[in-house]
C-alpha positions, 0 to 999 in steps of 0.5 A: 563507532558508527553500525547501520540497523536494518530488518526484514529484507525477505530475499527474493520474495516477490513485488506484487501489483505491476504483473498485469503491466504489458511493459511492467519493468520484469527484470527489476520486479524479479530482482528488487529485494536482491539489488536493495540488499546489495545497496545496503552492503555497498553503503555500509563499505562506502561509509565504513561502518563498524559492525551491522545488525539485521534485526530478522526476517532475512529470508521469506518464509518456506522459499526454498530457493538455496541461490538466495542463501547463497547470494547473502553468502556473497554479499557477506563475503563482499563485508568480510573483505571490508572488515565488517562483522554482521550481527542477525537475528532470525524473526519468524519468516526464518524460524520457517526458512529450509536455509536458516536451517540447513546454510552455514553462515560465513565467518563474518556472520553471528547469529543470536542463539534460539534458546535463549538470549545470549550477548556478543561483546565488542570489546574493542568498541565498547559495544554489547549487542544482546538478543534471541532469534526465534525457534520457532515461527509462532513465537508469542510470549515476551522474550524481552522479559529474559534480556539480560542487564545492560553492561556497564561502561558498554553501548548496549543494543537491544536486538528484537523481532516483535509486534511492538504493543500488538502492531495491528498490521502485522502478526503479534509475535514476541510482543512486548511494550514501549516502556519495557524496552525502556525500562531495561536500560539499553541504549538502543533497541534494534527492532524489526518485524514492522515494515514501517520506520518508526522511533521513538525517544527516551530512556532507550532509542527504539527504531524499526528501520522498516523494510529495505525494499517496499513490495507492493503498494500497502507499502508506499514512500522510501525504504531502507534501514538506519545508520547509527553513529555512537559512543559508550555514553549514548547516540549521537546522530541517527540517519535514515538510509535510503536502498529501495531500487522501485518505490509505491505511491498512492496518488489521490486525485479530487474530480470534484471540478471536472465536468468530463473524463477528458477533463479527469485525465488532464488532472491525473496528468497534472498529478502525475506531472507533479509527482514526478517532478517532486520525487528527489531522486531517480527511482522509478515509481510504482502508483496507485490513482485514485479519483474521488469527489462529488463530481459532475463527471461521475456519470462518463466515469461509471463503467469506463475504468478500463478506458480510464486506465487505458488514458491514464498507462498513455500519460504514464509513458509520455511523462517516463517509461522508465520512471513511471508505471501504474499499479492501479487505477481506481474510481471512488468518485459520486455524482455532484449534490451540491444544493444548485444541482438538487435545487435543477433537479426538484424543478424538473421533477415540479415542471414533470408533474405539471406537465403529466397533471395538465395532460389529463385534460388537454385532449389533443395532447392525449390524441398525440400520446395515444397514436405513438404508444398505439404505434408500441402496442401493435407491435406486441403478441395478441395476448399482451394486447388485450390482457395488460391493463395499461395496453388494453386503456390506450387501446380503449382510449382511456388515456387519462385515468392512464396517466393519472395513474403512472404519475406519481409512480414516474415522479417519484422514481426518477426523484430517487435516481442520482 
């Protein structure tokens, strides 16, 4: 028998990050969790699968939108015509859901009961599929402690919503260990809650799926759920299903060679080049570009983001409008402290001070300074002119104590700056 896993859809809840984009894909945004769901249910017509279980977190929490349950109506509607029953468990976005609560489901749809775990048994198959929905959204004790033995002669499928071992990324409902789940004796658990694909091998099979549709860019690479081929006497082959319709990137790009920003857009243009070029399929893409390194092109970097961006959107439309936008781009780059730039520096500074310390008795130099910093001074109010100490000793001609006295102060300020 062949079943595909998948977990947290969260229908119609937004993609977030491409709203301040002037030619953001609208259209796609608004409608992304509901065309992956879609791909799902067509994969699991075209490859006719036996039975799916959604592992909770179908809805999105208090949306009260009632379309989106009635497009999952739909859509188990289309399964009910292929024959393929569903099997869902409700996770805490819909313990809070006004849909979990108020929709019927179709007849095709059996949902794990609330109050304690209960078992569906698919006699033909010789499958039995144990699991508890959440009540309630702040569900925090180990429901996995009340999962019943496995069924002998079955292919026993544990379906769970948890934070696996205290997931430090996500809330830590029904938490439960690895060698929990391993010690009650299933097949296969049939995890969600955690948005990232994850398995694990022993005496059970342990999957999250991750979530069908990435929504924003923390949630990066492709996305989709699993699809399981099985007998009663184990696993033999698991397959990540691909369904997402948009997918995030993070895209680092190391400046450490760059002298310019001209010379940073053409490596982010190389970057982005690349990318696309080795992204499989179609997909548009969703990037963040962060530059970083020590690079001597730090200085025309700091304060022009905007600018970057403006070049960086440019490149993005010349490689694909509709394969490519920009989410973000980011600076985290620092001015270059190689040993050749601080050995330049500490010369200049050296000659600096030479120079300030052999004007104390160079008079014509000291005429020279005098008749330009006079040229300042005039200009001021009366009253700076005769009280500040340093206007009052150019003004009296007292130009080398002056000096002797800005320079260490100048020196060792500018030792100080980047």
């Amino acid at each position: 028998m062949k079943f595909i896993h998948a977990a947290d859809i969260h229908l119609d809840s937004p993609l977030t990050g491409l709203s301040a984009y002037a030619d953001a894909p609208v259209d796609m945004l608004r409608t992304a969790t509901r065309d992956a769901f879609t791909n799902l249910v067509t994969e699991a017509i075209e490859q006719a699968v036996d039975f799916m279980v959604i592992a909770g977190d179908l809805y999105d929490g208090t949306w009260k939108d009632h379309n989106t349950g009635i497009f999952f109506c739909k859509e188990m509607g289309r399964l009910k015509k292929a024959g393929i029953p569903v099997y869902l468990l409700f996770g805490n976005h819909d313990a809070e859901s006004e849909m979990t609560k108020k929709l019927q489901l179709p007849d095709n749809v059996f949902a794990f009961d609330t109050r304690k775990p209960s078992t569906f048994r698919l006699e033909d198959l010789k499958v039995a599929l144990h699991g508890r929905s959440f009540k309630e959204k702040e569900t925090l004790e180990n429901l996995v402690t009340g999962y019943p033995a496995p069924l002998p002669g079955m292919f026993n499928i544990g379906v769970l919503h948890t934070a696996l071992e205290g997931n430090a990324a996500h809330a830590t409902y029904a938490p439960c260990s690895l060698d929990e789940l391993h010690a009650k004796g299933y097949h296969y658990w049939a995890l969600g809650h955690v948005h990232e694909h994850q398995i694990w091998q022993g005496e059970s099979t342990v999957v999250f799926p991750g979530n069908l549709q990435g929504r924003h860019i923390r949630e990066t690479g492709p996305r989709g759920a699993v699809i399981v081929t099985a007998d009663e006497d184990g696993i033999h082959d698991l397959q990540r299903l691909f369904v997402d319709v948009l997918r995030w990137a993070s895209l680092e790009v190391d400046a450490t060679e760059c002298k310019s920003l001209s010379d940073v857009v053409s490596m982010i243009g190389k970057a982005l080049d690349g990318l696309v070029q080795s992204s499989l399929s179609t997909i548009p893409l969703a990037v963040r570009v962060a530059v970083t390194g020590n690079t001597a092109a730090h200085g025309d970097l700091f304060g022009l983001e905007s600018q970057l961006r403006a070049e960086v959107l440019a490149l993005a439309v010349t490689l694909g409008a509709e394969r490519l936008w920009i989410e973000k781009v980011k600076v985290a780059t620092a001015s270059a402290d190689d040993g050749e730039a601080l050995r330049a520096r500490a010369d200049a500074l050296s000659d600096l001070q030479d120079l300030l310390q052999a004007a104390e008795s160079d008079a014509d130099f000291l005429k020279s300074l005098q008749d330009d910093l006079l040229g300042l001074v005039n200009k001021a109010p009366l009253e700076l002119q005769t009280s500040v100490p340093y206007f009052k000793a150019i003004r009296s001609g007292d130009l080398v104590n002056l000096v002797r006295e800005v320079r260490p102060g100048l020196v060792s300020h500018l030792a100080k700056v980047e």
